[in-house]
C-alpha positions in Angstrom: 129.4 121.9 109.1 130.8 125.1 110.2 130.1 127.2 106.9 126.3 125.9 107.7 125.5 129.3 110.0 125.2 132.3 108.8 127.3 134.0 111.7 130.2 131.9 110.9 129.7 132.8 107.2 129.7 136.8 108.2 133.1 135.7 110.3 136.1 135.9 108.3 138.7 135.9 110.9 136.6 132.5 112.1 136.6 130.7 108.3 140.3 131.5 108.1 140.7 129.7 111.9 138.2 126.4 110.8 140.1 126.0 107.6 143.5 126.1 109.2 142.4 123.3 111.4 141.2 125.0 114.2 138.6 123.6 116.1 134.7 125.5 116.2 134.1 127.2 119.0 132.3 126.1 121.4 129.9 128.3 123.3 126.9 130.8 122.9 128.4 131.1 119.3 129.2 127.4 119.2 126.6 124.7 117.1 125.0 123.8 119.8 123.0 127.1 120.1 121.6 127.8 117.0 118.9 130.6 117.6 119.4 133.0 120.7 116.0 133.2 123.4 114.4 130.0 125.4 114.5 126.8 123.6 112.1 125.2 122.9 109.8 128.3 122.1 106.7 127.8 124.6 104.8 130.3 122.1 105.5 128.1 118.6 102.3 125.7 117.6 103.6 122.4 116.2 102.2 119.3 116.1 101.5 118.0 119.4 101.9 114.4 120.3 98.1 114.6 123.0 95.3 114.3 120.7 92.7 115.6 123.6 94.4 119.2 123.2 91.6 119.8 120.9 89.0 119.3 123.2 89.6 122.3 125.3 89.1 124.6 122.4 85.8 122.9 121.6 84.6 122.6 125.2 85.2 126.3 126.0 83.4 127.2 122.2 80.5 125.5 122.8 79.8 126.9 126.4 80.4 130.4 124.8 77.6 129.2 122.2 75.6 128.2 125.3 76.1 131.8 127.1 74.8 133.2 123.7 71.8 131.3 123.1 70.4 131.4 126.4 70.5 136.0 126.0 68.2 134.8 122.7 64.8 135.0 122.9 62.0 132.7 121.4 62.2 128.8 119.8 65.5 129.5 118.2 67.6 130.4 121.3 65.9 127.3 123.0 67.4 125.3 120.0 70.9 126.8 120.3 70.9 125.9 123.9 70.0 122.5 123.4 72.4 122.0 120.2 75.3 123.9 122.2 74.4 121.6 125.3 74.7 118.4 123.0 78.2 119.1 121.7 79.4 119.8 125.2 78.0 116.7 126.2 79.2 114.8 123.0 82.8 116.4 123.5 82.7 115.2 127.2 81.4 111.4 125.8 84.7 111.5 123.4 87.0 112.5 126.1 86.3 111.7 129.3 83.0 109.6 129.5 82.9 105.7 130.8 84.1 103.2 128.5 83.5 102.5 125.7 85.1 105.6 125.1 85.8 107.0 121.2 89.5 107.4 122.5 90.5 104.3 125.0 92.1 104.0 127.8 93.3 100.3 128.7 93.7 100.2 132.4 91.4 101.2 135.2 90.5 104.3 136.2 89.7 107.6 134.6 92.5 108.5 131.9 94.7 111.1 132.7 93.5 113.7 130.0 90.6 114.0 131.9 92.9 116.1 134.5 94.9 118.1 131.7 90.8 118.9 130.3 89.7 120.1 133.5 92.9 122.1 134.6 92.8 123.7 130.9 89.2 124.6 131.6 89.6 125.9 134.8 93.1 128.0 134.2 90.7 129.5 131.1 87.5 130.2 133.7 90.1 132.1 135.8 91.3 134.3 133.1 87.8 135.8 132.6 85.7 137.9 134.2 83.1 136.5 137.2 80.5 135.5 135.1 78.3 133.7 133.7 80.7 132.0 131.3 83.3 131.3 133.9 80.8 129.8 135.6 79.9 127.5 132.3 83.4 126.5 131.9 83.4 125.8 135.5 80.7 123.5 135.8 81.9 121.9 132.3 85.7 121.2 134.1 83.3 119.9 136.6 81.5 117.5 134.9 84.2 115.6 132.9 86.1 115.0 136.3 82.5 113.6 137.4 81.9 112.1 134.2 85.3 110.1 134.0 85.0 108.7 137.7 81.5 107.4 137.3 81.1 103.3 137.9 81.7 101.9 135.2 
C-alpha cells in the first residue's frame, strides 16, 4: 500500500520509516489525497449517470442549423428550416413532451430534466451575443418548459 505512490517511492527517508513499522502519514502527503487541485475535476468528461445531458447539445445544434438556413435563399434554405425545425421539435417530443414520452417519467407532473434542459439552454443563450440565436435558444428553453406542463 504505501510503495503504491510514486512520492513515497521518490522518499527514501519515508520507505526506511514504513518498513520499520512506522505508520503512513497522514495528510496532504497522506493516501487519502492522491492528486493535488479540486477533486472531483469539474473539467474531466466521464460517463454521466443523466441520459438527457445529450439533449442540450442537440437542441442548441439544431437551432444554430435553424439560424443558418433561414440567411439561405431559395427552396433549399426553406427545407433546412423545416428539417432543422423538426429535430428541435423531435428532441423536445423525446425529452420533455406529454406522455407517452421516449424516456418516462412515472409520477405526475413534468420530469425534472425538463428544468436542468431549460436552465442549460438558457445559461448557453446568455453566453452569446444578443441575437438572433440567443433568441432561438431562448424560445427553444421556452418551449420544453411549455411543452412538459401541457394537460396531459
Amino acid at each position: 500500500m504505501f510503495g503504491d505512490y510514486a512520492f513515497y517511492n521518490a522518499n527514501p527517508i519515508l520507505q526506511w520509516l514504513w518498513k520499520h513499522g512506522w505508520e503512513e502519514p497522514v495528510g496532504p502527503l497522506g493516501p487519502v489525497v492522491k492528486q493535488f487541485g479540486p477533486h472531483p475535476e469539474p473539467w474531466a468528461s466521464g460517463p454521466s449517470p443523466e441520459p438527457w445531458r445529450i439533449a442540450v447539445p442537440q437542441l442548441v445544434q439544431a437551432v444554430q442549423a435553424r439560424e443558418l438556413a433561414a440567411k439561405l435563399e431559395g427552396h433549399a434554405g426553406e427545407a433546412l428550416v423545416k428539417s432543422s425545425g423538426a429535430a428541435i421539435d423531435s428532441i423536445l417530443d423525446d425529452w420533455c413532451g406529454t406522455p407517452p414520452r421516449r424516456w418516462p417519467w412515472p409520477w405526475p407532473g413534468p420530469p425534472p430534466w425538463v428544468w436542468e434542459i431549460a436552465s442549460q439552454l438558457t445559461l448557453i443563450a446568455n453566453t452569446v451575443e444578443a441575437g438572433t440565436l440567443r433568441e432561438g435558444l431562448l424560445e427553444v428553453a421556452g418551449r420544453a418548459i411549455q411543452q412538459s406542463s401541457a394537460p396531459q
